[in-house]
C-alpha positions as CSV (number, residue, x, y, z in Angstrom):
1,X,5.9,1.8,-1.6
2,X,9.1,1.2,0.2
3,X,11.0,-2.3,0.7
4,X,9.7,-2.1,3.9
5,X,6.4,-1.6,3.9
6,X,6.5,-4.2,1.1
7,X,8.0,-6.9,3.8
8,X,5.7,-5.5,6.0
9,X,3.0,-6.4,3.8
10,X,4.2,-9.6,2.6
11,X,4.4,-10.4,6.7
12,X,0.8,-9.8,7.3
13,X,0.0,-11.9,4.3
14,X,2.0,-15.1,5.5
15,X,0.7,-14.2,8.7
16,X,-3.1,-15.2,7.2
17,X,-2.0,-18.4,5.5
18,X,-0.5,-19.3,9.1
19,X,-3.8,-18.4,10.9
20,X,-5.6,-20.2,8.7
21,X,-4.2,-23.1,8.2
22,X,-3.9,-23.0,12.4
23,X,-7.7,-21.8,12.6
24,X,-8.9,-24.7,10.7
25,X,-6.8,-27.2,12.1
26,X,-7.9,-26.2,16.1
27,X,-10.8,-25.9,15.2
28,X,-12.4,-29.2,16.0
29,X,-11.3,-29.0,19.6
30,X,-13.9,-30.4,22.3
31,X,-13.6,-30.3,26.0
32,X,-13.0,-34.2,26.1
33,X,-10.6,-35.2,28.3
34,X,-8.0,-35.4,26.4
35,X,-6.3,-32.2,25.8
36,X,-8.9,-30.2,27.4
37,X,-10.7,-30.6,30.5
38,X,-13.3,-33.4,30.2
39,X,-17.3,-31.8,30.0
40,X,-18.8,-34.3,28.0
41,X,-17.1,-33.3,25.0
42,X,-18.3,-30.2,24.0
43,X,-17.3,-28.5,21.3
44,X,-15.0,-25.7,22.1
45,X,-13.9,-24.2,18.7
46,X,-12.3,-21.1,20.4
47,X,-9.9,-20.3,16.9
48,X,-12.9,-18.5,15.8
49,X,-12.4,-16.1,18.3
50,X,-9.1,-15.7,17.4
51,X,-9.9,-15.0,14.0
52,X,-12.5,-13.0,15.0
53,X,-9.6,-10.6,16.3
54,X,-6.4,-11.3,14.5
55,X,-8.5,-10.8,11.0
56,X,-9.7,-7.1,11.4
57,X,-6.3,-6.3,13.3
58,X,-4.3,-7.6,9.9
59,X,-6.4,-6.0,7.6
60,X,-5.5,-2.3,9.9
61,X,-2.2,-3.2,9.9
62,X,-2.6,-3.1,5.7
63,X,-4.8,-0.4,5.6
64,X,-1.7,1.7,7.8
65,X,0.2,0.5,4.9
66,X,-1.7,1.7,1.7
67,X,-5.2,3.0,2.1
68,X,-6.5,1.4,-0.5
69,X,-9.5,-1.1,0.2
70,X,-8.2,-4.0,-2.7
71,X,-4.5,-3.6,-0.8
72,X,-5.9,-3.3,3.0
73,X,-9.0,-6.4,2.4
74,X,-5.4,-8.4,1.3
75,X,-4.9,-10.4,4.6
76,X,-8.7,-11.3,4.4
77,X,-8.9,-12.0,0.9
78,X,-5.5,-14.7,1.8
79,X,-7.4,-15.7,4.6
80,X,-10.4,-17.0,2.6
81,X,-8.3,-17.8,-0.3
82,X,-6.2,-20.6,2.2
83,X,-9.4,-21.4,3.6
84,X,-11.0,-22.2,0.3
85,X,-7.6,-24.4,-0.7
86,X,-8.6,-26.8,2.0
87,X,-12.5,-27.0,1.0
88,X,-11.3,-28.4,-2.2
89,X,-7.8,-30.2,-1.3
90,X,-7.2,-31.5,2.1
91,X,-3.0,-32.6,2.5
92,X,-3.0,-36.0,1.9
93,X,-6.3,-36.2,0.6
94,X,-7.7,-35.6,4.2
95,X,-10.7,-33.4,4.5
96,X,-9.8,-30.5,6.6
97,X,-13.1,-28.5,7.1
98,X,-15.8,-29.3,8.9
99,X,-19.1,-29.2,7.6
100,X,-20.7,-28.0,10.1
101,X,-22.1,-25.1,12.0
102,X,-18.6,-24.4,14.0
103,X,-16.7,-23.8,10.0
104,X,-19.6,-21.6,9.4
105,X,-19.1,-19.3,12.3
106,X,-15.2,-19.4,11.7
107,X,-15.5,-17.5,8.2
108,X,-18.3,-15.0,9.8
109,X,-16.5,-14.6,12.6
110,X,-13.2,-13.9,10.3
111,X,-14.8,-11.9,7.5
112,X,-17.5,-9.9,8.8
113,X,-14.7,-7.8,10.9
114,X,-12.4,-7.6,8.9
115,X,-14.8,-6.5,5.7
116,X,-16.4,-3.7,8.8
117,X,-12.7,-3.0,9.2
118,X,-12.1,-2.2,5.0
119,X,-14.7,0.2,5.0
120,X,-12.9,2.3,7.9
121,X,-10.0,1.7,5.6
122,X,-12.1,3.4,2.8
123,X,-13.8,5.8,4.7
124,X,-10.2,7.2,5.8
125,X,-9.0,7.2,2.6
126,X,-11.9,9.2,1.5
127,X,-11.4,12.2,4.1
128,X,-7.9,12.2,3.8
129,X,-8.9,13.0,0.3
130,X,-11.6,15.5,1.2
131,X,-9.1,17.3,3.3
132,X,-6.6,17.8,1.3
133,X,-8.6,18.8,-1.2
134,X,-10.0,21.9,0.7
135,X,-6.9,22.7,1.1
């Protein structure tokens, strides 16, 4: 591996811990009134769509990298790593995640992807292999 695939790499891993961290953080968002339009504040956790994009897109990025599922699933397994950090710690002592339905959806709509998107990593890998070894 290059030094540039390796910053590459080590890029798509910070950008994780910074989705996460900016995932769980958004997350509680309602449309209150206060930042968002008021509609009797519903809940309007729209950072799990955005890790229901970013997370598969990240772990292709990886996968372009070294096709290799443990080096590809990297992003996600930072991802869920981060998340898991503020499960047990919160900064300050403050509990982060939710315990509700909305965290829940967040790490399917994160994982489930991006895990789909590790076995086209792995299924590449193995007909690269398949073809050159017809050859």
């Amino acid at each position: 591996m290059t030094v540039g695939e390796r910053v590459r790499y080590g890029g798509l891993l910070a950008a994780s811990v910074v989705l996460a961290v900016f995932e769980l953080f958004f997350l509680p968002l309602r449309l209150d009134g206060r930042v968002l339009p008021d509609l009797g504040a519903l809940p309007f956790p729209i950072t799990v769509v955005l890790a229901g994009f970013t997370m598969p897109w990240l772990v292709v990025r990886a996968g372009r990298i070294k096709a290799k599922a443990a080096f590809a699933g990297g992003p996600l397994y930072i991802w869920l790593a981060t998340l898991l950090v503020f499960v047990v710690v919160g900064p300050g002592g403050d509990m982060v995640v939710m315990t509700d339905w909305r965290t829940l959806l967040l790490l399917a709509a994160g994982a489930f992807p991006a895990t789909v998107k590790i076995g086209d990593v792995l299924a590449r890998a193995t007909r690269d292999d398949h073809d050159r070894a017809d050859h």
